[in-house]
N, C-alpha and C positions, 0 to 999 in steps of 0.2 A: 504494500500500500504506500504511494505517495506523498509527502509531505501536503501535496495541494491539497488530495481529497480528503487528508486527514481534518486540516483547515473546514473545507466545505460542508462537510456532511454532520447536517444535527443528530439531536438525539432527542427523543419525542417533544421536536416543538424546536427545542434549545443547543445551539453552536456553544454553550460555553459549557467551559470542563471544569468540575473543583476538585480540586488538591488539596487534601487535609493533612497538612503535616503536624503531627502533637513532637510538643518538645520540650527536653528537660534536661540542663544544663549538658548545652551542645555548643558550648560559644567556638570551638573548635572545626565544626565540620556543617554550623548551617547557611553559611552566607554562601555554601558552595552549592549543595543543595538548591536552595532559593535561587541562584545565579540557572542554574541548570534548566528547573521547576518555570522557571518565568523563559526561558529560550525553547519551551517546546511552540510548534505551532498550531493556528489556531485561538480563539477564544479559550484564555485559562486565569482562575481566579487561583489566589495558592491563601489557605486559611491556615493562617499559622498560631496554633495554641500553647500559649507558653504553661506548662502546668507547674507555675511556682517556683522557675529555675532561682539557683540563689550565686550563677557565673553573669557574667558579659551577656547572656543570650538576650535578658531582656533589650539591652540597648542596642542591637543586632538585629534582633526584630525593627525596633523601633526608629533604626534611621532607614531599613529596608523598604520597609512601611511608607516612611515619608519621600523616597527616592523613585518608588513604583506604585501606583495606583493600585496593581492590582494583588496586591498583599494585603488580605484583611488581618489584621492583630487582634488575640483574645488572648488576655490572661486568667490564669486561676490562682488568685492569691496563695490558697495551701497546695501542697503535690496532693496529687489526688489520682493517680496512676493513668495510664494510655486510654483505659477504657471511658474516661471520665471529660478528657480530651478529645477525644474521638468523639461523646456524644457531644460534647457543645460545638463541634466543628461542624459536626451534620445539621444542626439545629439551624447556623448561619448559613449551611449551601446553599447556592443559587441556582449552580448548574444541572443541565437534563444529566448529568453523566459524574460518579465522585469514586476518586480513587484517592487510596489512603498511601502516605509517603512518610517514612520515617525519614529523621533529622540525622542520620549517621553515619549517610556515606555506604551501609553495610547493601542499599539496593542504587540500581544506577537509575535518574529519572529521563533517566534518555529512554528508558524503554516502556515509557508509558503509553505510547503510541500502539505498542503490541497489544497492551492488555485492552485499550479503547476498540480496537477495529472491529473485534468481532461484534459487538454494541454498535458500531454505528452502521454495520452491514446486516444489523436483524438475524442475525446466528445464536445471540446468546445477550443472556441481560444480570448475567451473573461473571465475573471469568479473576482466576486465581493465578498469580506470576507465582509457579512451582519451580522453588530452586534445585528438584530433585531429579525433575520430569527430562530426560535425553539429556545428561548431563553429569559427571562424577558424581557416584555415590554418596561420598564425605567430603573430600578433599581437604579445608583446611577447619572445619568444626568442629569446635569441640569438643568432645569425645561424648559427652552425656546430654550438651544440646541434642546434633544430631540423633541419638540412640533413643532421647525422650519424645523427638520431632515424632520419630520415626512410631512408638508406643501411642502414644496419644494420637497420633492420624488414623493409624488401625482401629484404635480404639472408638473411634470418631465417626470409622465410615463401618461400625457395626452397626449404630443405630442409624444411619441415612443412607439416601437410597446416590449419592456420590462419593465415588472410589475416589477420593483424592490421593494425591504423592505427599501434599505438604500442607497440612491444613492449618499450621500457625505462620504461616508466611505473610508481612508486612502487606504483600500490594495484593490487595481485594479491589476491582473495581465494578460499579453495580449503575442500574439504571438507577436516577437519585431516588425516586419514589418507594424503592425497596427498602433503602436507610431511613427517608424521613420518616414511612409509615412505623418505623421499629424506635422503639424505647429501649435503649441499652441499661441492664440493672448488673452485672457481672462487676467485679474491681480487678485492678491491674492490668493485667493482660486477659481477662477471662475472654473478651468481646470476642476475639479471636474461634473462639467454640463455640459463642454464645448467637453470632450472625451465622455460622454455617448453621448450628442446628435448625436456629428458626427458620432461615431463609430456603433451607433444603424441604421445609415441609409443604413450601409453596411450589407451585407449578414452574418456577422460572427453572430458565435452560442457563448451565454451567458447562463453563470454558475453561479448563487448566492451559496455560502457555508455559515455555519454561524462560526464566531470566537468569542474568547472572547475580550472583550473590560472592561479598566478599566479606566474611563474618571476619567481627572482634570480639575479644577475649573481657573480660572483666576489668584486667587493667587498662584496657583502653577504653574503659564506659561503656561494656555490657552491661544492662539494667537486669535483665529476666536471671530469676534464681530457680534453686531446684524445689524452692514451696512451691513457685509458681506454674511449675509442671505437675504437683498436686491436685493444685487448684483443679489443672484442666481437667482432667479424671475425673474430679467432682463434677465441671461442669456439665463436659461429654453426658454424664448422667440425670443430673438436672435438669437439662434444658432439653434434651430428648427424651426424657421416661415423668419427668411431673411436669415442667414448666409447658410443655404442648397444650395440654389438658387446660390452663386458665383460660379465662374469659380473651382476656389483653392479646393472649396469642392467638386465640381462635378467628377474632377481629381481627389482627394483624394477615393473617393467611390468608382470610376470606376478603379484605380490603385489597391484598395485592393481587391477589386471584383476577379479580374485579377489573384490576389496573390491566396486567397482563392479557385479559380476552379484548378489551379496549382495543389496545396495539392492532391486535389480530385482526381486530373489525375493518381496523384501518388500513391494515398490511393489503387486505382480501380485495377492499374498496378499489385502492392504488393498483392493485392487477389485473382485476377485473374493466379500471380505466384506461390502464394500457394495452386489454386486449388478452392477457396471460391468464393462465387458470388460476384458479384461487387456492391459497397454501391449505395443507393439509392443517387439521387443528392443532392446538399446541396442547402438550405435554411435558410434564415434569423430566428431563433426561441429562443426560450426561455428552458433552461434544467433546468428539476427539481428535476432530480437526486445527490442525497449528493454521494460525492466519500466515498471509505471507508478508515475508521478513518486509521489516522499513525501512 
């Protein structure tokens, strides 16, 4: 896919993209990030959450902020972990289209193009940048990340009907209306199991692509700990086997339901005005088609 039609082609209604970057004392690696995040093309907003850094980041943001328009700034006075960040980032998006982007350098935002395409060519309205998926094993993780990556995604795709490679990986990107209709209640990192569970119970179609990933160690400001791979094991179970069952998420499923037969109607209309047969109905599944390279 071309950088033009990257630029050109919306996403139900909306050319512009949001980038939620949560961040927490990064004064180190996010001006680069941001530098990156604002040179993709196209319409892109980049919603940068400071969650209570106590380095430089604040005023990194804050002369970013005043240097580009299109950097929204939100702080959370106390740390309050990624998930926490994440939901007031979605709260402020604007755009048809939100991908999430960590502050660290550990994902490259050059490759956000990848994970958009298949969304904006009506293939898939969910899609997961898997650092595992045609790609080394390990290579430089370490040793109990990977191997907990690796536990908790199995673990993950017993209760859903998506075989993922990498299901706590940073770049999730989603048609917006998927996020906004969702209330994030998990802490830390939990969102990460807490958006596949829910979101896989809806009809939308998932994309795994694979990106490049260059992980760091704790001394260079890994945040995630071995609780927080705990946690997910709880979650995997929580939000698959009781939290389905509430009210909140039964509305949630049935609102996006709702959203997604929408599209459809439209998809069908648009082919039917071009003369083309009309697409076969949608169905909750799995794509395992790689878009092509950008």
């Amino acid at each position: 896919m071309s950088h033009d039609s990257f630029t050109s082609r919306s996403i139900d209604g909306s050319t512009l993209l949001s980038v939620i970057i949560p961040v927490y004392n990064e004064e180190a690696t996010l001006g680069e990030v941001l530098e990156r995040v604002l040179k993709l093309p196209g319409d892109v907003e980049a919603i940068v959450v400071d969650d209570g850094s106590t380095d430089q980041t604040k005023t990194i943001i804050a002369e970013a902020a005043r240097a580009d328009h299109r950097i929204r700034s939100i702080r959370l006075e106390a740390n309050s972990g990624k998930t926490a960040a994440v939901r007031r980032g979605i709260e402020e998006a604007q755009g048809g289209a939100i991908v999430i982007q960590d502050a660290d350098l550990e994902y490259d935002a050059t490759e956000i193009p990848r994970l958009i395409e298949a969304i904006q060519l009506g293939r898939a309205d969910v899609v997961y940048g898997s650092r595992l998926m045609h790609r080394p094993a390990r290579g430089d993780w370490p040793f109990w990340h990977y191997a907990g990556n690796r536990v908790i995604t199995a673990v993950s795709n017993c209760f859903t009907h998506w075989r993922l490679t990498d299901v706590e990986t940073c770049y999730k990107a989603f048609r917006a209306p998927l996020l906004k209709k969702l209330t994030l209640t998990s802490k830390r990192f939990g969102m990460e199991i807490e958006i596949t569970a829910l979101a896989s119970q809806t009809n939308a179609r998932l994309l795994e692509v694979p990106v490049a990933y260059a992980p760091r160690n704790v001394a260079q400001g890994k945040k995630i700990r071995f609780t927080d791979g705990l946690w997910a094991i709880y979650y995997v179970f929580y939000y698959n086997l009781v939290a389905r069952w509430k009210t909140v998420t039964r509305h949630y499923t049935q609102s996006v339901n709702e959203f997604l037969d929408t599209i459809i109607s439209n998809e069908r209309m648009a082919e039917w005005g071009d003369g083309s047969s009309a697409m076969a109905g949608r169905s909750s599944e799995v794509l395992t088609t790689i878009p092509s390279a950008i």
